[in-house]
C-alpha positions as CSV (number, residue, x, y, z in Angstrom):
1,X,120.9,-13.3,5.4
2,X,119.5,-16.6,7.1
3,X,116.1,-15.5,6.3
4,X,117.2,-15.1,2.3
5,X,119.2,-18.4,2.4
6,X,115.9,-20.6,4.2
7,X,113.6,-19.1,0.9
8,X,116.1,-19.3,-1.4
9,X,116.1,-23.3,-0.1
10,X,112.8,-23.7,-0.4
11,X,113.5,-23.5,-4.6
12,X,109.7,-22.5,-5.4
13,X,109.7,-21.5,-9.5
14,X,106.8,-19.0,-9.1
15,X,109.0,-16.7,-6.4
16,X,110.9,-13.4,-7.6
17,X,112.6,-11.3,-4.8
18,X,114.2,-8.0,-5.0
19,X,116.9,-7.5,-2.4
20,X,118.8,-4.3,-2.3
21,X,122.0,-3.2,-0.1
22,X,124.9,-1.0,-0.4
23,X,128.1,-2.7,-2.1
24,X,129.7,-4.1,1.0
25,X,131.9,-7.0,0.5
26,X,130.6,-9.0,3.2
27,X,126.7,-8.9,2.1
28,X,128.3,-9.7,-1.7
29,X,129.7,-12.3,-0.3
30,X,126.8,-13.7,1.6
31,X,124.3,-13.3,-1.5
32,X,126.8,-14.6,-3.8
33,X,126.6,-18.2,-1.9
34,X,122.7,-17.5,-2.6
35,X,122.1,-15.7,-5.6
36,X,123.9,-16.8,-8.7
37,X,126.2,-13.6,-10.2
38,X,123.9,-14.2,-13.7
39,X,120.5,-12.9,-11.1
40,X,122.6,-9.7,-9.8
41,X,122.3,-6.7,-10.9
42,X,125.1,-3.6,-10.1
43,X,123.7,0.0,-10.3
44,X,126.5,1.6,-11.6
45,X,127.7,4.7,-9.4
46,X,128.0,7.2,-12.4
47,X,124.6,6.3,-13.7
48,X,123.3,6.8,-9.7
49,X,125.8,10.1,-9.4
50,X,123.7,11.5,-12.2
51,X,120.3,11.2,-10.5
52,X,121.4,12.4,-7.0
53,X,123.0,15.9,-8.8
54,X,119.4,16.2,-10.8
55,X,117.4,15.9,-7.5
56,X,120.1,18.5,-5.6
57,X,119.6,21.1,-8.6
58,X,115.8,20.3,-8.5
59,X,115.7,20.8,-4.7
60,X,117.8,23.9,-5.0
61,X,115.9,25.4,-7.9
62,X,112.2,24.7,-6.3
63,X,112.7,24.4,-2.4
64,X,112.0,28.0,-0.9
65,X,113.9,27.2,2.3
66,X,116.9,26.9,-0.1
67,X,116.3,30.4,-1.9
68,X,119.0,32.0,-0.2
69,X,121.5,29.9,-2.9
70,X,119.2,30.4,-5.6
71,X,121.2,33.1,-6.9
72,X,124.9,32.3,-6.3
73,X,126.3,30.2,-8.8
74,X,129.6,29.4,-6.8
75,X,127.9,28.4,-3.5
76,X,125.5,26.6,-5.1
77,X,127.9,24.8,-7.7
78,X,130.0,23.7,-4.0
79,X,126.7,22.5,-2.6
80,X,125.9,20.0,-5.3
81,X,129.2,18.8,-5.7
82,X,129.8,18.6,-1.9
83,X,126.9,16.4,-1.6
84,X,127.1,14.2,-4.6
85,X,130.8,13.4,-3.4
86,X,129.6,12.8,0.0
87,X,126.4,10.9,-1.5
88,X,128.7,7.5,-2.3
89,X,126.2,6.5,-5.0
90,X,123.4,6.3,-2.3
């Protein structure tokens, strides 16, 4: 965080950083003292939800280590939701 308040002082025009973290309320608070709220953007959780379950059906589908759940419905509907609960948007 020093490191993004010393460029953020150095106000050049021609500068664009991207800075991602995980939606903790101490790093909002330190970029907020930095980064206007107009310059921040949210990924919301549902849109990120949808994009982990795609990748965990892909992988299921396509990755022969996982064929043994290829076939079960059940197990492999308790799979993707056990991970995507456990995923936290990340």
């Amino acid at each position: 965080m020093e490191m993004l308040k010393a460029i953020a002082g150095w106000q050049l025009q021609n500068l664009h950083l991207l800075v991602t973290s995980r939606k903790e309320r101490d790093i909002k608070s330190s970029l907020d003292s930095i980064v206007g709220s107009g310059n921040q953007i949210c990924l919301e959780s549902a849109l990120v939800d949808k994009d982990i379950q795609r990748y965990i059906q892909q992988r299921l589908s396509t990755d022969e280590s996982l064929y043994k759940w290829k076939k079960d419905n059940i197990v492999r509907q308790e799979i993707e939701a056990k991970l995507k609960e456990g995923a936290h948007g990340m």
